[in-house]
N, C-alpha and C positions, 0 to 999 in steps of 0.2 A: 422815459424817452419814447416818442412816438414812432411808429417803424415809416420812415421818410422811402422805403423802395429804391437802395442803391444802385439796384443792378437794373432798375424798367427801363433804362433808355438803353442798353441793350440787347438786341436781337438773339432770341434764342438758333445755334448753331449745329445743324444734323451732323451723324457722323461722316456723314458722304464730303458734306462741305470741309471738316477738318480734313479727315482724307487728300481731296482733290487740291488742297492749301499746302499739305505737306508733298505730295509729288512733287507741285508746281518749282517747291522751295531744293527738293532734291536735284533739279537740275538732271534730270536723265538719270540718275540712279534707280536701280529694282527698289521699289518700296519693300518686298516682301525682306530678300536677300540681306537691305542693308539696313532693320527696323525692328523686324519682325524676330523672334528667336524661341527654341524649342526647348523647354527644361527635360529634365530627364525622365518624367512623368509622363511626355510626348505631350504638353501643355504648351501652344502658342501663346505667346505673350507679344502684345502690340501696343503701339509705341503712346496710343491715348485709351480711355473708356468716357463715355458718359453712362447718361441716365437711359438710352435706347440697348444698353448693354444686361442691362437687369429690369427692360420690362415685360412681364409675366416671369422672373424669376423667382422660384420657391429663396425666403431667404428662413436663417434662423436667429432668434434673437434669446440673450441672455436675461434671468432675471431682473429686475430694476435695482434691485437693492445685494447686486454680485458683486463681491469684494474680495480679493486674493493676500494671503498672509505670507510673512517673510522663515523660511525654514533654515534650522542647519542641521546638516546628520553629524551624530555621536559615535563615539566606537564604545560599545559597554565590556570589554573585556575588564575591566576591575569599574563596581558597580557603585565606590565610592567615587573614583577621579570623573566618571561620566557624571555623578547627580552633581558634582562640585562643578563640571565645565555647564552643564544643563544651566544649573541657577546663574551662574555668570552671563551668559550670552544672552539671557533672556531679560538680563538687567540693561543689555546693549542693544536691545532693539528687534531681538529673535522673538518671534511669536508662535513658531511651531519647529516641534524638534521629530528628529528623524534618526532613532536609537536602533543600531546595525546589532544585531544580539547574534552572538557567535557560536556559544552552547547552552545549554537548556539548566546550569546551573542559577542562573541570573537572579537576584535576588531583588524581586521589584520595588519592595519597600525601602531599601537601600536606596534603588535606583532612583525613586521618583518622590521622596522624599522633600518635602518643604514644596514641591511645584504644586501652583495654582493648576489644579486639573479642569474646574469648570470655565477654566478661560484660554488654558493652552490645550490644542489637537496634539494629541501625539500620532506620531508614523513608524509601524517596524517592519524592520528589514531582518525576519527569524534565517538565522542560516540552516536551519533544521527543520523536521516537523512532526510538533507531538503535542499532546493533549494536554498534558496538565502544566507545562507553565501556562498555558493561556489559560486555563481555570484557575490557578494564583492570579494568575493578571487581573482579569473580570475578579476573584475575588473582591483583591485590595483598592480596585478603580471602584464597583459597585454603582453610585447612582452619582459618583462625585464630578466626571465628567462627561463633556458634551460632545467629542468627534474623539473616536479611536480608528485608528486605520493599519489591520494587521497585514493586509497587504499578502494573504497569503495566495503563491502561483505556482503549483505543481507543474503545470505544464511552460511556464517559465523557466523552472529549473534544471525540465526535461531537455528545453531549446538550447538553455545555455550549457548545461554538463552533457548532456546524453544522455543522462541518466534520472530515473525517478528518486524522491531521499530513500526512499526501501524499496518497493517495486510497488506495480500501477495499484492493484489491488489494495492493498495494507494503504499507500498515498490518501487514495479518494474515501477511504474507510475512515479516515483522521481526522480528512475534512469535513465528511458528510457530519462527524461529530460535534467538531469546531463547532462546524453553521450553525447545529442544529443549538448549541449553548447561547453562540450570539445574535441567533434573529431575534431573538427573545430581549435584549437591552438592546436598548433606541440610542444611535450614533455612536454604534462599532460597525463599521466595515471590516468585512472577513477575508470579502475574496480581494486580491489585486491582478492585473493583466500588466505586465513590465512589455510592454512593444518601444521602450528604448534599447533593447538590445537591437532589435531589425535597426535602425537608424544609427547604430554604432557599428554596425554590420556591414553596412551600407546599402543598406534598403530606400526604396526613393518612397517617397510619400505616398503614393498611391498603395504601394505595396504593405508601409506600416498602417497604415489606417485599414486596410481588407486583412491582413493577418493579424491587427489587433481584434478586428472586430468578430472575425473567426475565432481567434484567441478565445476572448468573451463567451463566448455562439457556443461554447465548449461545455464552460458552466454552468449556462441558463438551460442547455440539454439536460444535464447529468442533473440538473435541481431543480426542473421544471414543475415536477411532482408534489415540491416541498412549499411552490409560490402559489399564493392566495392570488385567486384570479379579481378581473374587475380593478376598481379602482386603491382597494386594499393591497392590490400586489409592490412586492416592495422587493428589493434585490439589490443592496447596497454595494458596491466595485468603484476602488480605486484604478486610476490608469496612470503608470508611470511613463511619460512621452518625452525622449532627448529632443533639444530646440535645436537644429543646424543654424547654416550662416544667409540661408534664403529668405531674408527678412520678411517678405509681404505675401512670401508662400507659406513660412511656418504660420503664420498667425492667422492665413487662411486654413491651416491644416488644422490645427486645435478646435476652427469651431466647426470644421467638418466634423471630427471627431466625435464631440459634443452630439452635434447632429444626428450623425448618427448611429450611437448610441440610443438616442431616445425614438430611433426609428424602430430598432429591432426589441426596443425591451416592450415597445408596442404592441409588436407581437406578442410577446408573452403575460400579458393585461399587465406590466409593470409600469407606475407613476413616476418612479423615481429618478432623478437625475443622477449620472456620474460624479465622482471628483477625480480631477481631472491636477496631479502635482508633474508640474516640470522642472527640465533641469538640461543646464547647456550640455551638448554634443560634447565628446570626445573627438569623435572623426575628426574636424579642422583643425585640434589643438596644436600644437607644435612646440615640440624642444627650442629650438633656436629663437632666438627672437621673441622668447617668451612672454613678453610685455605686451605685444602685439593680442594675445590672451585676453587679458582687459579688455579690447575691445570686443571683439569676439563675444565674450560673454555679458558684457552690455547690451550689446544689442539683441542677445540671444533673450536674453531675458525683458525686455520689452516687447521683441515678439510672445511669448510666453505671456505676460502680462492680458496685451491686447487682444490675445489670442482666447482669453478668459480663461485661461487655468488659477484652479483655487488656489495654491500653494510653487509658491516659487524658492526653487533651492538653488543655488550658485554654484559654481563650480570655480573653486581656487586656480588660478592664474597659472600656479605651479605644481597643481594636482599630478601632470604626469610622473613626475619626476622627484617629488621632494615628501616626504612625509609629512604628514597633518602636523601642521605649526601653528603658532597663534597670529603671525600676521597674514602668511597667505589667505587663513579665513577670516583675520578683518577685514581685509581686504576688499573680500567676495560679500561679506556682509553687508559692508557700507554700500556698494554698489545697489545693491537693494535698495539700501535706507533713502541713499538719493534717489531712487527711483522715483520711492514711495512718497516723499514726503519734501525733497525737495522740488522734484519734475513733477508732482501733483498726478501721478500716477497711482493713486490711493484707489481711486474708484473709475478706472479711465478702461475698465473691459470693454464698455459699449461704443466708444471712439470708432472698430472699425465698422460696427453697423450702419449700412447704408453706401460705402465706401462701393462705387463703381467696380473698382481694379480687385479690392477683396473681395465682394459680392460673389464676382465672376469666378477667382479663383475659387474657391469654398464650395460653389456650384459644380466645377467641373472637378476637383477630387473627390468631392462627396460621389460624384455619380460614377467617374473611374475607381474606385473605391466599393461601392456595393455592387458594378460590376464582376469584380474580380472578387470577392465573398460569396455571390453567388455560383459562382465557376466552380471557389475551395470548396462549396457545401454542394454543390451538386456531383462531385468525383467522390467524397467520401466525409468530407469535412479537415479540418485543421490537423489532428493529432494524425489522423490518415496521410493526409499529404507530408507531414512530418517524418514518420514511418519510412514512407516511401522516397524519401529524401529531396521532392517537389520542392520544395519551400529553402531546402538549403541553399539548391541549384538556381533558381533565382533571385536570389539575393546575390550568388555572387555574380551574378550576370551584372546585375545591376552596380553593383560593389567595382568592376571588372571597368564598364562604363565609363563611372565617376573618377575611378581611376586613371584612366584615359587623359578623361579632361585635365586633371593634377597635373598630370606626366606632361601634358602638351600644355601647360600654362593655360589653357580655355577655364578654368579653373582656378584664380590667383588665390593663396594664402601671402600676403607680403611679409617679405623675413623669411622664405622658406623656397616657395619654387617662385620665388622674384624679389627681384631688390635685397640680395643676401648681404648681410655682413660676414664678410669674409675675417673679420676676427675674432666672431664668435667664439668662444670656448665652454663646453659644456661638460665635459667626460669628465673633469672632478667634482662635480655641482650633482650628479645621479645618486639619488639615495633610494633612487627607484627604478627597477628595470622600464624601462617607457614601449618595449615591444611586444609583441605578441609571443607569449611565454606557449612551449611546447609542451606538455607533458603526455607523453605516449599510454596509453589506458584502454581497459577495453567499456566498449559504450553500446546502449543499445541500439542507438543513431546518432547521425552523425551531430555534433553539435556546431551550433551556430557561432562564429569566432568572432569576437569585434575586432576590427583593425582601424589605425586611422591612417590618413591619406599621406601622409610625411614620412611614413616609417621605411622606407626602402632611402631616401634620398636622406634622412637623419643619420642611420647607420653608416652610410659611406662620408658623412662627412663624421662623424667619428671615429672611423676607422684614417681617415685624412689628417684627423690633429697633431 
């Protein structure tokens, strides 16, 4: 079909001209005041973009051939029921699994038993950290598979308990080991940075992207020594990123992130790209009105999608509250599956390239973002500001904020702080505490707490039933 030029008969439109169209249309209203609006990243967002909006702007673009896999995490406490649920779900449309390993008994061969390794990525989630099951692991994997992802974050662990698994010394001593076993076999990923805890925290985006990439800035210090410079250099890192409910800010945020990642590993003559697995927020979840969840996490995961992360994990409808069952994770499965395969979101990462409105976002976190890295790195760095309890303090500034908004509805989750059903009942449905669990301990700093935005107005209407 020959291109017949739809659009030549009309006049191409400045932004001055929309502008001075949309006043005239306001009738006396402040365009800024009643149009215009400030997220909590202090990003104006306006009410159109064109193509004067992104020209001379640096953009970044994805592979051609980037494609994202559908995950589910496992719980391997008994390393039969995990290989029996592993092979099932994998029969249902799971391409990559996400095996939470609790103690250092685990028995891999058990575990992983009958799976296709050269076709499925695995991801773990070690609750400890030591040497030799990862040397059974790499034993019994050997040359059989193509993406391991250990995902290991001393200073994730730091953030979230206070505490190191043994102390800083002995930690980085374990790790320096690991590395040194798996730089050596090609598609094991050692290290991981989790900056979805900052975002469950309630960290605003600008903040997770400069303290993950600080996070990051941590490792490539401490192994700097061990990377082949030039175009050899290579430094494999997974990044865990929770997706909120700011649809065309998250999916500008992932390929900030992306971005810049491959800005700093620059610095270090490293080639390689990140991978980059998401997975929906806690923070907006809510007890009440559960179902409401569903969407939430639909749309969370499309941003994740388009936002080009490799691996998308779901989060069950009724994660806060009910223990892992076999429907809430069909559930959370399927949602993918139509993603994937019915919404033709198979290969759809590059959709928002070129994207006016995303362009522009992506540009200004990217750069609010390695501003505020360069701030953390020039007072002492990440673990420094950690230390000194910087990083706590503003997150809950920001936490504090967003809070705000909830509290005063600027902020809507519907079913929770609007449009309630008042005959909700929930208090025999908990087979899970859904709060912020206290446990009094002593720590080296303070640690970082996830809380979500529901939990003060959940509990009083529980205490109401």
């Amino acid at each position: 079909m020959s291109n017949i030029g739809l659009f030549d008969e009309f006049p191409p439109i400045s932004a001055k001209q929309w502008k001075q169209k949309i006043q005239f249309d306001l009738k006396g209203a402040d365009y800024n005041d009643t149009l215009v609006w400030e997220s909590l990243e202090g990003i104006k967002t306006k009410p159109f973009y064109n193509s004067e909006d992104i020209d001379g702007l640096k953009t970044f673009n994805l592979p051609e051939n980037h494609s994202w896999s559908i995950a589910q995490t496992i719980y391997t406490g008994d390393a039969n029921k995990a290989n029996t649920k592993a092979l099932e779900i994998l029969k249902k449309g799971v391409e990559s699994l996400i095996f939470t390993v609790p103690n250092t008994d685990i028995d891999f061969a058990t575990l992983l038993n009958g799976i296709d390794l050269k076709t499925t990525p695995l991801h773990f989630n070690f609750q400890f950290l030591a040497v030799q099951p990862i040397k059974k692991l790499m034993a019994y994997i050997g040359t059989k598979t193509t993406q391991v992802h250990l995902s290991l974050d001393l200073i994730g662990n730091l953030a979230r308990s206070g505490n190191w698994f043994h102390d800083m010394r002995k930690d980085h001593a374990i790790l320096k080991e690991i590395h040194t076993i798996t730089s050596k076999i090609e598609g094991v990923n050692a290290i991981g940075v989790d900056i979805s805890l900052y975002q469950n925290a309630g960290a605003n985006m600008v903040q997770q992207l400069a303290y993950g990439l600080a996070h990051a800035n941590e490792y490539l210090n401490h192994f700097s020594k061990s990377i082949p410079s030039g175009v050899e250099g290579h430094f494999p890192i997974t990044f865990k990123a929770a997706v909120g409910g700011n649809y065309f800010f998250e999916i500008a945020k992932l390929r900030a992130l992306r971005w810049l990642w491959n800005s700093l590993a620059a610095e270090y003559g490293i080639g390689n790209d990140c991978h980059i697995m998401a997975v929906p927020s806690k923070r907006n979840k809510t007890l009440y009105d559960y179902n409401v969840n569903l969407l939430r996490t639909t749309s969370e995961s499309m941003s994740a999608i388009l936002g080009g992360a490799d691996t998308v994990c779901n989060l069950p409808y009724d994660a806060i509250y009910h223990k892992d069952n076999e429907f809430g994770e069909r559930i959370a499965r399927n949602q993918l599956l139509l993603l994937k395969e019915e919404s033709y979101l198979k290969e759809a990462s590059q959709i928002s390239e070129g994207a006016y409105y995303i362009e522009s976002l992506t540009q200004q976190l990217a750069e609010k973002a390695l501003a505020l890295f360069k701030q953390i790195e020039k007072s002492g760095g990440f673990l420094d500001a950690m230390k000194k309890g910087t990083i706590q303090q503003k997150i809950k500034e920001s936490a504090a904020k967003e809070q705000q908004w909830f509290d005063e509805a600027q902020l809507v989750l519907v079913g929770t702080n609007k449009f309630q059903n008042k005959q909700d009942r929930m208090k025999e449905n908990l087979e899970l505490y859904p709060f912020v669990k206290t446990q009094p301990r002593k720590t080296l700093i303070e640690p970082i707490i996830e809380k979500r935005l529901a939990e003060t107005l959940e509990q009083k209407r529980l205490d109401d039933e």
